[in-house]
TORKE-552571 format. One record per residue (C-alpha): residue in one letter; z, x, y. Coordinates in steps of 0.05 Angstrom, whole numbers, plus 32768, in hexadecimal, padded with zeros to 4 digits. Each point is the difference from the previous one (the first is absolute). Layout:
N
AZXY/...
END
This chain:
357
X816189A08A05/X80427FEA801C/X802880348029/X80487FFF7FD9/X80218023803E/X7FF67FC48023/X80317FDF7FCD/X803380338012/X7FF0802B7FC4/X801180588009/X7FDB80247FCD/X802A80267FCA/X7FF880417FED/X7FD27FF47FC4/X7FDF7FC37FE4/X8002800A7FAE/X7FB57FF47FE5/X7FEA7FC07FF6/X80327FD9802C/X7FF37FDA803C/X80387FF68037/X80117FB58021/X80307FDF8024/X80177FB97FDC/X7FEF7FC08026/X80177FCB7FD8/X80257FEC7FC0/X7FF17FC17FDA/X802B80027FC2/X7FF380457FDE/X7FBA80018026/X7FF980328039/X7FD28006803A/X7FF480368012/X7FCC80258038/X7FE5803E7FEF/X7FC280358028/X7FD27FD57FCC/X80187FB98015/X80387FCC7FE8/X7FFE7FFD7FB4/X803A7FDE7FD4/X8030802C7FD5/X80357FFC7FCB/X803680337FEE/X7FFC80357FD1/X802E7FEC7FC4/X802D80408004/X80177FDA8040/X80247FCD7FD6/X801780387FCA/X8018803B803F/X80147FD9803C/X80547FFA7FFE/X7FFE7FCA8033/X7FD47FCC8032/X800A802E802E/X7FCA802C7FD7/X7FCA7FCA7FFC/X7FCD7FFB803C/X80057FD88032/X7FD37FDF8041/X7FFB8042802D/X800980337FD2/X7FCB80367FEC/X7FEA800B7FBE/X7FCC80287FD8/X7FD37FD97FD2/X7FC480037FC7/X7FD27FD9802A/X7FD77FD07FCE/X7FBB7FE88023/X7FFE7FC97FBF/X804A7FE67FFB/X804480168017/X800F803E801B/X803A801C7FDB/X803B801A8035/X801B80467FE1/X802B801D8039/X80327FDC8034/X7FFF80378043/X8044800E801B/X80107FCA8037/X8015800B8050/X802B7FC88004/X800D7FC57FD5/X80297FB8800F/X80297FEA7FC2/X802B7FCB7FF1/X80317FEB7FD2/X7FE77FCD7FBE/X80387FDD7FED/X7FCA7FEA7FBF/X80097FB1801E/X804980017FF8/X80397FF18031/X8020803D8017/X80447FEE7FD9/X7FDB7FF57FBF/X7FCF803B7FFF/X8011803D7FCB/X7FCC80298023/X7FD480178038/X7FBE801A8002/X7FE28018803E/X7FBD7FDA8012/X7FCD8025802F/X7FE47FD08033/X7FD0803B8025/X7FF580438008/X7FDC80328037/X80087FDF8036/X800B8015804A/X802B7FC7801A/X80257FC57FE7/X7FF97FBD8026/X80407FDB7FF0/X7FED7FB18013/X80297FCE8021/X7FEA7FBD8016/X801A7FE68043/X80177FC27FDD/X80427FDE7FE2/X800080357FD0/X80088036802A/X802F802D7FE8/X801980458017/X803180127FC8/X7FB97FF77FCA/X7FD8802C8032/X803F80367FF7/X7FF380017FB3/X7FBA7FFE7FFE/X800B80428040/X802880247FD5/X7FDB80017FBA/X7FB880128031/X802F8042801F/X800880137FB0/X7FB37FEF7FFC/X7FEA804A802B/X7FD67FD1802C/X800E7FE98049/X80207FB88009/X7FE47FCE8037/X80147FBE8009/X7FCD7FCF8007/X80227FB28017/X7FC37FD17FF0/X7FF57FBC8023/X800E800E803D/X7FE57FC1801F/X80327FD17FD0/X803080118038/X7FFB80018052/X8031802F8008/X800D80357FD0/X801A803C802C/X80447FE37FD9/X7FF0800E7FB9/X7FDB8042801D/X803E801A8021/X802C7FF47FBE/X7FCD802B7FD9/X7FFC803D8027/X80517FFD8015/X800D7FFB7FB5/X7FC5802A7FE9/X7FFE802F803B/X7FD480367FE6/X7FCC7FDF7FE1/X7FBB7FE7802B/X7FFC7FBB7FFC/X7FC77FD38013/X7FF47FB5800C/X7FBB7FE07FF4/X7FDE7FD07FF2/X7FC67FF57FCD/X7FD97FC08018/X7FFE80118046/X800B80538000/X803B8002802E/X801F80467FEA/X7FCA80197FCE/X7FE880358035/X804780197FF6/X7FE780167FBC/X7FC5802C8011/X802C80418003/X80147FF97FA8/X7FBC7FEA7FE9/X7FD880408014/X7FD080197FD0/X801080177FBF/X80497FE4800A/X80247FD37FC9/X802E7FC58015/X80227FDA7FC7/X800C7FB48010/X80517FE17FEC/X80187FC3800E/X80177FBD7FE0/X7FCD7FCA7FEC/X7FEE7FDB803E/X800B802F8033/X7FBE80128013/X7FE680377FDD/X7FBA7FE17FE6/X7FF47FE5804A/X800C80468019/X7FD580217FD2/X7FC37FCE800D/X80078007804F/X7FFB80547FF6/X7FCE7FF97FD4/X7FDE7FD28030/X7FE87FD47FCC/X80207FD47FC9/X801580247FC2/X80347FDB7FEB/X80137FB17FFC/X803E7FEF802A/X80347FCA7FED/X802B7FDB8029/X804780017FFB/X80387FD57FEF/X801C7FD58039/X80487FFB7FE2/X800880497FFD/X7FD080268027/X7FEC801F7FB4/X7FBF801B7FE9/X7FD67FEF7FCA/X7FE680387FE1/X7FB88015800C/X7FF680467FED/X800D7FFD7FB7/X7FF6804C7FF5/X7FFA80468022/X7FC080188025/X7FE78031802D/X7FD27FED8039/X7FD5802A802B/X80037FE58044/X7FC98008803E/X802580358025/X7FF7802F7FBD/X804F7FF37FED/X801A7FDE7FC0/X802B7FCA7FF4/X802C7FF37FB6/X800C7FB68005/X803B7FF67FCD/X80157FBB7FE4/X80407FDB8026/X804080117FD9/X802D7FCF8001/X803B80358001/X8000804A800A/X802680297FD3/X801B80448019/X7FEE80347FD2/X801A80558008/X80157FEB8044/X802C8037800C/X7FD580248037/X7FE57FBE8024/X80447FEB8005/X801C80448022/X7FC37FFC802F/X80117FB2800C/X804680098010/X800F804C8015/X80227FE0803D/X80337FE47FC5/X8006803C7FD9/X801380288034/X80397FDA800E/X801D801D7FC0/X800C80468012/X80377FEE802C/X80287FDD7FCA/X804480177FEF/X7FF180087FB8/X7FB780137FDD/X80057FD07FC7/X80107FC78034/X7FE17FB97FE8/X80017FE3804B/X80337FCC7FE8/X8052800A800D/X7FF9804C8004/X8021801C803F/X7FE5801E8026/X7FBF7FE87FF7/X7FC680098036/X7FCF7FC17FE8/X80427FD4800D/X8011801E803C/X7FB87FF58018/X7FFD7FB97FDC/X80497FF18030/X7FDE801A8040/X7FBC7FDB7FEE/X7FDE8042800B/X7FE07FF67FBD/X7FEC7FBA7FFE/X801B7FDA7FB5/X7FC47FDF7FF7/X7FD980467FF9/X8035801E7FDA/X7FFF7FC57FCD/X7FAC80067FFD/X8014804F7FEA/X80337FF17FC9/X7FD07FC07FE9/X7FCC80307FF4/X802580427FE6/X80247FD07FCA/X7FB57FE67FF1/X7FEB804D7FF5/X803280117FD3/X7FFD7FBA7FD7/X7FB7801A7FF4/X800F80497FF8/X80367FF27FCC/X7FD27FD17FDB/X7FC3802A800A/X803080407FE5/X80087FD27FBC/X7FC07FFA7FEF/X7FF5804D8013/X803680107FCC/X7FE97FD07FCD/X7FBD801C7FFF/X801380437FFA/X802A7FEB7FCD/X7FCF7FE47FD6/X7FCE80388008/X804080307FE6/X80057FD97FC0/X7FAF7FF97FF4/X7FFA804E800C/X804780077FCB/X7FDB7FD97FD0/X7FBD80218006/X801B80417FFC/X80307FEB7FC3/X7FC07FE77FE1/X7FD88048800C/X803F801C7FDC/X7FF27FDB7FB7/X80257FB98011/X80447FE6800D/X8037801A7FD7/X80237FD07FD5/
END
Protein backbone atom coordinates (compact mmCIF):
# COMPACT_ATOMS: atom_id res chain seq x y z
CA UNK A 1 0.00 0.00 0.00
CA UNK A 2 1.33 3.37 -1.04
CA UNK A 3 0.76 6.31 1.39
CA UNK A 4 -1.05 9.01 -1.09
CA UNK A 5 -0.27 11.88 1.47
CA UNK A 6 3.10 11.48 0.59
CA UNK A 7 2.10 12.64 -2.97
CA UNK A 8 0.68 15.73 -1.51
CA UNK A 9 -2.84 14.36 -1.55
CA UNK A 10 -5.66 16.03 1.55
CA UNK A 11 -8.47 13.78 1.90
CA UNK A 12 -11.98 15.16 0.84
CA UNK A 13 -14.84 15.04 2.70
CA UNK A 14 -16.31 11.84 1.22
CA UNK A 15 -15.01 9.31 -1.23
CA UNK A 16 -18.28 8.19 -3.46
CA UNK A 17 -18.37 4.17 -3.40
CA UNK A 18 -16.36 2.44 -5.61
CA UNK A 19 -13.78 5.14 -6.48
CA UNK A 20 -10.24 5.18 -5.76
CA UNK A 21 -8.30 8.61 -5.41
CA UNK A 22 -4.65 9.31 -7.31
CA UNK A 23 -2.52 11.83 -8.19
CA UNK A 24 -1.55 11.74 -12.22
CA UNK A 25 2.13 11.02 -12.99
CA UNK A 26 2.36 10.99 -16.51
CA UNK A 27 0.51 11.53 -19.85
CA UNK A 28 1.42 9.68 -22.95
CA UNK A 29 -1.16 10.66 -25.55
CA UNK A 30 -4.62 10.09 -23.93
CA UNK A 31 -2.88 7.46 -21.54
CA UNK A 32 -2.49 8.48 -17.89
CA UNK A 33 -0.34 7.33 -15.10
CA UNK A 34 -1.46 7.51 -12.42
CA UNK A 35 -0.40 6.34 -8.47
CA UNK A 36 -2.97 5.34 -6.37
CA UNK A 37 -2.94 3.54 -2.20
CA UNK A 38 -3.03 0.18 -4.53
CA UNK A 39 0.00 1.04 -6.76
CA UNK A 40 0.55 2.84 -10.34
CA UNK A 41 -2.04 1.46 -12.77
CA UNK A 42 -2.84 3.17 -16.33
CA UNK A 43 -6.17 5.07 -16.91
CA UNK A 44 -8.30 6.65 -19.57
CA UNK A 45 -11.01 9.30 -19.26
CA UNK A 46 -14.49 8.79 -18.77
CA UNK A 47 -16.26 9.75 -22.13
CA UNK A 48 -18.61 12.45 -20.52
CA UNK A 49 -15.16 14.28 -20.27
CA UNK A 50 -15.14 14.83 -24.00
CA UNK A 51 -19.12 15.46 -24.09
CA UNK A 52 -19.07 18.14 -20.46
CA UNK A 53 -15.67 19.72 -20.32
CA UNK A 54 -16.09 23.55 -22.06
CA UNK A 55 -12.43 23.83 -22.35
CA UNK A 56 -8.57 22.16 -21.90
CA UNK A 57 -8.53 23.76 -19.00
CA UNK A 58 -11.16 20.92 -17.80
CA UNK A 59 -9.11 17.87 -18.92
CA UNK A 60 -6.49 16.47 -16.37
CA UNK A 61 -3.33 17.19 -16.32
CA UNK A 62 0.38 15.88 -14.70
CA UNK A 63 -0.20 16.91 -10.89
CA UNK A 64 -3.66 16.99 -10.68
CA UNK A 65 -5.92 14.67 -8.45
CA UNK A 66 -8.51 12.69 -9.70
CA UNK A 67 -10.98 9.96 -8.63
CA UNK A 68 -10.99 6.79 -10.69
CA UNK A 69 -12.76 3.06 -11.29
CA UNK A 70 -9.63 1.26 -10.59
CA UNK A 71 -9.50 -1.86 -13.13
CA UNK A 72 -7.00 -4.71 -11.73
CA UNK A 73 -7.42 -6.30 -15.61
CA UNK A 74 -7.18 -3.15 -17.98
CA UNK A 75 -7.53 0.56 -17.65
CA UNK A 76 -8.82 2.21 -14.87
CA UNK A 77 -11.44 4.56 -16.03
CA UNK A 78 -10.83 8.41 -14.47
CA UNK A 79 -14.50 9.73 -13.41
CA UNK A 80 -13.74 12.91 -11.38
CA UNK A 81 -10.93 15.77 -11.90
CA UNK A 82 -10.42 17.27 -7.90
CA UNK A 83 -10.35 20.99 -7.72
CA UNK A 84 -6.66 22.21 -8.19
CA UNK A 85 -4.30 24.58 -5.72
CA UNK A 86 -2.49 26.15 -8.31
CA UNK A 87 -2.12 25.58 -11.94
CA UNK A 88 0.65 27.12 -14.73
CA UNK A 89 -1.08 27.85 -18.14
CA UNK A 90 -0.10 29.14 -21.22
CA UNK A 91 -1.31 30.50 -24.22
CA UNK A 92 -1.78 27.82 -27.61
CA UNK A 93 -1.63 29.80 -30.42
CA UNK A 94 -2.83 26.07 -32.28
CA UNK A 95 0.85 26.32 -34.29
CA UNK A 96 0.10 29.60 -35.79
CA UNK A 97 2.01 32.93 -35.76
CA UNK A 98 0.50 35.26 -33.45
CA UNK A 99 -0.69 37.67 -36.48
CA UNK A 100 -2.41 34.81 -38.20
CA UNK A 101 -4.17 33.00 -35.33
CA UNK A 102 -8.25 33.41 -35.06
CA UNK A 103 -8.09 31.93 -31.66
CA UNK A 104 -6.57 30.97 -28.35
CA UNK A 105 -6.97 28.17 -26.25
CA UNK A 106 -5.37 27.96 -22.96
CA UNK A 107 -3.00 24.83 -22.61
CA UNK A 108 -2.27 23.53 -18.96
CA UNK A 109 1.35 22.66 -18.61
CA UNK A 110 1.00 21.55 -14.58
CA UNK A 111 -0.93 21.70 -11.76
CA UNK A 112 -0.46 21.34 -7.68
CA UNK A 113 2.55 22.34 -7.29
CA UNK A 114 4.40 24.23 -4.48
CA UNK A 115 7.01 26.16 -6.41
CA UNK A 116 7.91 27.01 -9.90
CA UNK A 117 11.62 26.73 -11.01
CA UNK A 118 11.92 29.13 -13.89
CA UNK A 119 15.42 27.89 -15.77
CA UNK A 120 18.05 29.93 -17.22
CA UNK A 121 21.27 28.67 -18.55
CA UNK A 122 24.42 30.79 -17.86
CA UNK A 123 25.13 30.75 -21.56
CA UNK A 124 24.78 33.02 -24.80
CA UNK A 125 21.25 32.69 -24.42
CA UNK A 126 20.88 34.21 -21.34
CA UNK A 127 18.16 36.39 -21.30
CA UNK A 128 16.46 38.51 -18.59
CA UNK A 129 13.52 40.01 -20.49
CA UNK A 130 12.36 35.79 -21.26
CA UNK A 131 12.89 35.08 -17.47
CA UNK A 132 10.31 38.31 -16.95
CA UNK A 133 7.61 36.49 -19.02
CA UNK A 134 8.05 33.17 -17.93
CA UNK A 135 8.02 35.27 -13.85
CA UNK A 136 4.98 36.76 -14.59
CA UNK A 137 2.66 33.90 -16.08
CA UNK A 138 4.27 31.48 -12.71
CA UNK A 139 2.80 34.75 -10.21
CA UNK A 140 -0.76 33.98 -12.12
CA UNK A 141 0.16 30.17 -11.52
CA UNK A 142 -0.69 30.46 -7.23
CA UNK A 143 2.77 28.84 -6.79
CA UNK A 144 6.10 30.48 -5.58
CA UNK A 145 8.70 31.53 -8.42
CA UNK A 146 12.53 30.68 -7.99
CA UNK A 147 14.97 31.21 -10.41
CA UNK A 148 17.25 28.54 -11.05
CA UNK A 149 20.55 29.85 -13.70
CA UNK A 150 21.99 26.35 -14.80
CA UNK A 151 25.64 25.84 -15.95
CA UNK A 152 27.23 27.61 -13.82
CA UNK A 153 30.68 26.34 -14.62
CA UNK A 154 30.23 27.46 -18.62
CA UNK A 155 31.36 30.77 -17.12
CA UNK A 156 34.29 31.86 -14.46
CA UNK A 157 32.67 34.68 -13.37
CA UNK A 158 29.06 34.92 -13.24
CA UNK A 159 28.41 37.40 -10.21
CA UNK A 160 27.58 39.68 -13.58
CA UNK A 161 24.64 37.87 -14.99
CA UNK A 162 23.68 37.20 -11.15
CA UNK A 163 23.55 40.81 -10.26
CA UNK A 164 21.30 41.67 -13.49
CA UNK A 165 18.78 39.04 -12.27
CA UNK A 166 18.10 39.99 -8.86
CA UNK A 167 18.44 44.09 -9.72
CA UNK A 168 15.83 43.44 -12.44
CA UNK A 169 13.93 40.68 -10.64
CA UNK A 170 14.46 41.93 -7.09
CA UNK A 171 11.97 39.90 -5.24
CA UNK A 172 12.31 36.71 -6.46
CA UNK A 173 15.17 34.00 -4.87
CA UNK A 174 17.42 33.17 -7.35
CA UNK A 175 20.01 30.44 -7.37
CA UNK A 176 23.06 29.47 -9.45
CA UNK A 177 24.18 25.76 -9.78
CA UNK A 178 25.56 23.57 -11.33
CA UNK A 179 24.46 19.96 -12.27
CA UNK A 180 27.76 17.96 -13.14
CA UNK A 181 29.72 19.18 -10.36
CA UNK A 182 26.79 20.36 -7.60
CA UNK A 183 27.98 23.88 -7.14
CA UNK A 184 24.57 25.57 -5.86
CA UNK A 185 22.28 22.45 -5.60
CA UNK A 186 22.52 22.61 -1.66
CA UNK A 187 20.89 25.98 -2.31
CA UNK A 188 17.82 23.87 -3.21
CA UNK A 189 17.31 21.80 -0.11
CA UNK A 190 14.88 24.43 1.55
CA UNK A 191 11.86 23.87 -1.75
CA UNK A 192 12.23 20.16 -2.06
CA UNK A 193 11.00 19.17 1.48
CA UNK A 194 8.71 16.35 1.73
CA UNK A 195 5.51 16.21 0.24
CA UNK A 196 6.35 19.55 -1.66
CA UNK A 197 5.70 19.95 -5.59
CA UNK A 198 8.19 21.94 -7.84
CA UNK A 199 7.23 22.28 -11.51
CA UNK A 200 10.32 22.46 -13.92
CA UNK A 201 10.16 25.65 -17.02
CA UNK A 202 12.60 26.47 -19.19
CA UNK A 203 13.61 26.44 -22.93
CA UNK A 204 15.07 23.33 -24.58
CA UNK A 205 18.70 23.16 -23.66
CA UNK A 206 18.81 24.90 -20.62
CA UNK A 207 19.32 22.31 -18.23
CA UNK A 208 16.36 21.00 -16.95
CA UNK A 209 16.93 17.02 -17.64
CA UNK A 210 20.56 17.48 -16.09
CA UNK A 211 18.96 18.99 -13.04
CA UNK A 212 16.49 16.53 -12.59
CA UNK A 213 19.04 13.51 -12.92
CA UNK A 214 21.57 15.18 -10.34
CA UNK A 215 18.40 15.48 -7.58
CA UNK A 216 17.37 12.35 -8.33
CA UNK A 217 20.87 11.17 -7.89
CA UNK A 218 20.67 8.84 -10.64
CA UNK A 219 20.01 9.08 -14.42
CA UNK A 220 16.41 9.36 -15.43
CA UNK A 221 16.63 11.12 -18.28
CA UNK A 222 19.04 11.28 -21.54
CA UNK A 223 20.75 14.70 -21.92
CA UNK A 224 21.61 16.34 -25.29
CA UNK A 225 24.05 18.73 -26.07
CA UNK A 226 23.40 21.94 -27.41
CA UNK A 227 23.91 23.93 -30.45
CA UNK A 228 27.23 25.77 -30.65
CA UNK A 229 25.88 28.58 -33.01
CA UNK A 230 23.19 29.53 -30.65
CA UNK A 231 23.62 28.26 -27.30
CA UNK A 232 19.95 26.33 -28.18
CA UNK A 233 18.63 23.17 -26.81
CA UNK A 234 17.55 20.19 -28.36
CA UNK A 235 14.67 18.94 -26.89
CA UNK A 236 14.83 15.99 -24.52
CA UNK A 237 11.82 15.80 -22.49
CA UNK A 238 9.22 15.17 -25.06
CA UNK A 239 6.29 15.17 -22.55
CA UNK A 240 5.16 16.04 -18.90
CA UNK A 241 6.04 13.85 -15.82
CA UNK A 242 6.15 13.83 -12.25
CA UNK A 243 9.10 12.48 -10.39
CA UNK A 244 9.49 11.52 -6.85
CA UNK A 245 12.84 12.55 -5.77
CA UNK A 246 15.14 11.04 -2.62
CA UNK A 247 14.40 13.85 -0.25
CA UNK A 248 10.44 12.72 -0.47
CA UNK A 249 9.72 15.95 -2.90
CA UNK A 250 8.43 15.86 -6.54
CA UNK A 251 9.56 17.22 -9.53
CA UNK A 252 7.12 17.93 -13.02
CA UNK A 253 9.74 17.95 -15.70
CA UNK A 254 7.86 19.77 -18.63
CA UNK A 255 9.12 19.73 -22.30
CA UNK A 256 11.32 23.00 -23.54
CA UNK A 257 8.94 25.50 -25.24
CA UNK A 258 10.36 27.20 -27.70
CA UNK A 259 8.22 30.39 -26.83
CA UNK A 260 6.03 31.18 -23.87
CA UNK A 261 2.74 32.58 -24.49
CA UNK A 262 1.16 34.78 -21.78
CA UNK A 263 -2.16 33.66 -21.04
CA UNK A 264 -4.95 35.68 -18.24
CA UNK A 265 -1.93 37.60 -17.26
CA UNK A 266 -3.66 40.33 -15.70
CA UNK A 267 -2.67 39.53 -11.96
CA UNK A 268 1.09 38.28 -12.72
CA UNK A 269 1.54 41.36 -14.46
CA UNK A 270 0.24 43.79 -11.49
CA UNK A 271 2.45 41.69 -9.15
CA UNK A 272 5.46 42.02 -11.84
CA UNK A 273 5.26 45.63 -12.23
CA UNK A 274 3.31 47.27 -9.15
CA UNK A 275 6.40 49.60 -9.01
CA UNK A 276 4.92 50.78 -12.69
CA UNK A 277 1.43 50.92 -11.85
CA UNK A 278 1.79 52.96 -9.15
CA UNK A 279 3.24 55.55 -11.08
CA UNK A 280 -0.24 56.10 -12.53
CA UNK A 281 -2.06 57.53 -9.66
CA UNK A 282 -0.22 60.64 -9.89
CA UNK A 283 -1.20 61.34 -13.48
CA UNK A 284 -3.04 64.42 -14.37
CA UNK A 285 -5.80 62.62 -16.03
CA UNK A 286 -7.25 58.80 -15.17
CA UNK A 287 -7.67 57.70 -18.75
CA UNK A 288 -3.96 58.81 -19.40
CA UNK A 289 -2.19 56.42 -22.14
CA UNK A 290 1.47 57.42 -20.90
CA UNK A 291 2.06 58.96 -24.33
CA UNK A 292 1.68 63.09 -25.00
CA UNK A 293 -0.72 63.46 -22.06
CA UNK A 294 0.34 66.25 -19.71
CA UNK A 295 0.89 65.85 -16.99
CA UNK A 296 1.79 62.47 -17.01
CA UNK A 297 3.75 60.73 -14.03
CA UNK A 298 5.41 57.55 -16.16
CA UNK A 299 6.95 60.48 -18.46
CA UNK A 300 7.92 62.47 -15.82
CA UNK A 301 9.65 59.45 -14.25
CA UNK A 302 10.82 58.09 -17.82
CA UNK A 303 12.58 62.16 -18.13
CA UNK A 304 14.20 61.86 -14.61
CA UNK A 305 15.28 58.10 -15.34
CA UNK A 306 13.60 57.21 -12.07
CA UNK A 307 11.74 54.57 -13.92
CA UNK A 308 14.20 53.01 -16.18
CA UNK A 309 12.66 52.73 -20.28
CA UNK A 310 13.86 49.51 -20.67
CA UNK A 311 11.43 48.18 -17.73
CA UNK A 312 8.73 50.28 -18.76
CA UNK A 313 8.89 48.89 -22.42
CA UNK A 314 9.14 44.98 -20.82
CA UNK A 315 5.51 46.23 -19.09
CA UNK A 316 3.74 47.57 -22.18
CA UNK A 317 5.42 44.44 -24.33
CA UNK A 318 3.68 42.23 -22.10
CA UNK A 319 0.23 44.08 -21.22
CA UNK A 320 -0.27 44.47 -25.18
CA UNK A 321 0.56 40.52 -25.29
CA UNK A 322 -2.36 39.97 -22.56
CA UNK A 323 -4.90 41.74 -24.17
CA UNK A 324 -3.93 40.36 -27.84
CA UNK A 325 -4.80 36.98 -26.05
CA UNK A 326 -7.68 38.15 -23.98
CA UNK A 327 -9.42 39.70 -27.02
CA UNK A 328 -8.81 36.57 -29.05
CA UNK A 329 -9.50 34.24 -26.17
CA UNK A 330 -13.01 36.56 -25.58
CA UNK A 331 -13.87 35.44 -29.45
CA UNK A 332 -13.87 32.15 -29.10
CA UNK A 333 -15.78 32.57 -25.55
CA UNK A 334 -18.52 34.39 -27.56
CA UNK A 335 -18.57 32.07 -30.43
CA UNK A 336 -19.12 29.18 -28.30
CA UNK A 337 -21.79 30.54 -26.44
CA UNK A 338 -23.12 31.47 -29.49
CA UNK A 339 -23.35 28.28 -30.94
CA UNK A 340 -24.67 26.55 -27.85
CA UNK A 341 -27.65 29.51 -28.04
CA UNK A 342 -28.66 28.37 -31.49
CA UNK A 343 -28.32 24.33 -30.70
CA UNK A 344 -30.55 24.92 -27.50
CA UNK A 345 -33.12 27.40 -30.08
CA UNK A 346 -33.27 24.59 -32.33
CA UNK A 347 -33.80 21.84 -29.80
CA UNK A 348 -36.29 23.59 -28.09
CA UNK A 349 -38.09 24.65 -31.57
CA UNK A 350 -37.95 20.96 -32.29
CA UNK A 351 -39.71 19.91 -28.65
CA UNK A 352 -42.36 22.47 -29.86
CA UNK A 353 -43.62 20.32 -33.19
CA UNK A 354 -40.78 21.71 -35.81
CA UNK A 355 -39.89 24.89 -37.50
CA UNK A 356 -42.58 26.99 -38.79
CA UNK A 357 -42.70 27.52 -42.40
Amino acid sequence: MIDLKTYGYTDIEEIPSGLLPGRITELRRERFTVITAQGEVTAVLKGSFYHSAESREDFPCVGDFVLLRHNESGDSLIITLLPRRSKFSRANYSGHAAGYTKTILEQVVATNFDYVFILSSLNWDFNVTRMMRYLTQARQSGGQPVIILTKADLTGDFSLPLAEVKQSIPDVPVHAVCSHNGLGLNELDAYLMPGRTVVFLGMSGVGKSSLLNALMERKVMTVKSIREDDSRGRHTTTHRQLFMLPSGAMVIDTPGMRELGLFDADEGIRAGFSDVEERFAGCRFHDCRHESEPGCAVLAALADGSLPRERWERYTAQQHENKFVQDKTGYLIHKNARSQSIAMQRKQTKKNGGWKK
